[in-house]
C-alpha positions as CSV (number, residue, x, y, z in Angstrom):
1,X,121.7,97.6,87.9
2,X,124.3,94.6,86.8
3,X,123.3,91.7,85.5
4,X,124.2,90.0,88.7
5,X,122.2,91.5,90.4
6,X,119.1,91.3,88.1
7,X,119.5,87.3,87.7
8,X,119.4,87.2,91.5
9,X,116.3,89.1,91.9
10,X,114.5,87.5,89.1
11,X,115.9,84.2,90.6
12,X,114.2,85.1,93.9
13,X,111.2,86.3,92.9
14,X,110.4,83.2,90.8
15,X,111.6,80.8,93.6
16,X,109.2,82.9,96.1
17,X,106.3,82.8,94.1
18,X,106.7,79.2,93.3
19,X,106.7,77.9,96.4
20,X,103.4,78.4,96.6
21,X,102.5,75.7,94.4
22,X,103.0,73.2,96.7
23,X,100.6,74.7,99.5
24,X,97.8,75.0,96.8
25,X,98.1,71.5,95.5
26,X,98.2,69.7,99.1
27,X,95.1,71.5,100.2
28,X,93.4,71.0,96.5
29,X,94.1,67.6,96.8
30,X,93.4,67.0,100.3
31,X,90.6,69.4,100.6
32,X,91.5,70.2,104.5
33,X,93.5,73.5,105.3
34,X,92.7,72.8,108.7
35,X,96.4,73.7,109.5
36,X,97.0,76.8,107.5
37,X,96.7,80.5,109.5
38,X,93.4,82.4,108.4
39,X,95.3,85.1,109.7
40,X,98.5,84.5,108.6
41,X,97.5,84.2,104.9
42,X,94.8,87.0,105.0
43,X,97.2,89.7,106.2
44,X,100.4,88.0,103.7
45,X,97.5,88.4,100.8
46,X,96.7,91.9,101.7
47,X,100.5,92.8,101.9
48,X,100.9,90.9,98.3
49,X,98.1,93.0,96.8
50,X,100.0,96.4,98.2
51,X,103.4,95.2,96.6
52,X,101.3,94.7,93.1
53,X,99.9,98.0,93.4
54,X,103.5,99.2,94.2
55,X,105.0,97.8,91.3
56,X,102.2,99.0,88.9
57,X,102.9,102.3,90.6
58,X,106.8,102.3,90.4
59,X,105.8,100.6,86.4
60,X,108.0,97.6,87.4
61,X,107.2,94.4,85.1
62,X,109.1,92.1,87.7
63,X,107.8,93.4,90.8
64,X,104.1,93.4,89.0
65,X,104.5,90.0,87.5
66,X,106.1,88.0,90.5
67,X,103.5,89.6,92.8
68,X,100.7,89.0,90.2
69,X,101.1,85.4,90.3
70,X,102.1,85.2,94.0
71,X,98.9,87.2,94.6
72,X,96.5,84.8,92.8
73,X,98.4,81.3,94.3
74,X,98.0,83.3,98.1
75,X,94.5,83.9,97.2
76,X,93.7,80.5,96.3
77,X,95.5,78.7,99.6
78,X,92.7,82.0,101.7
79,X,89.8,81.3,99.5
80,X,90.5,77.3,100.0
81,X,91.2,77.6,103.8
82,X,87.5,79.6,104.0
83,X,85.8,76.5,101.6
84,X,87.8,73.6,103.3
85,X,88.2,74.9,107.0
């Protein structure tokens, strides 16, 4: 694969996983997920955890890593929406 190509995936999969940040710390802070999807987030989490087992499967660090992190910051908005409604 180019180098092009590479720095655009990595680029991607760092902006994707980041953007979770901001969901976690609005419903941390306001301790209401009121708005969030239950089912939304439950079947994105699920999907998360089978492109982490892909990547360990496939032996991909970037694929592992990005989903990884994007796994735990997902979880954290589905545990909060079950503790803050």
């Amino acid at each position: 694969m180019n180098s092009w190509a590479s720095a655009i995936g990595y680029v991607a999969a760092i902006l994707t996983t980041v953007s979770f940040i901001p969901q976690v710390l609005k419903i941390w802070h306001t301790r209401s997920a009121k708005d969030v999807s239950l089912g939304m987030y439950s079947l994105f989490t699920l999907g998360i955890f089978f492109w982490l087992v892909y990547g360990v499967l496939i032996e991909s660090w970037p694929v592992i890593v990005a989903n990884f992190v994007t796994l735990v910051l997902a979880g954290a908005v589905l545990v909060m929406k079950l503790k803050f409604g």
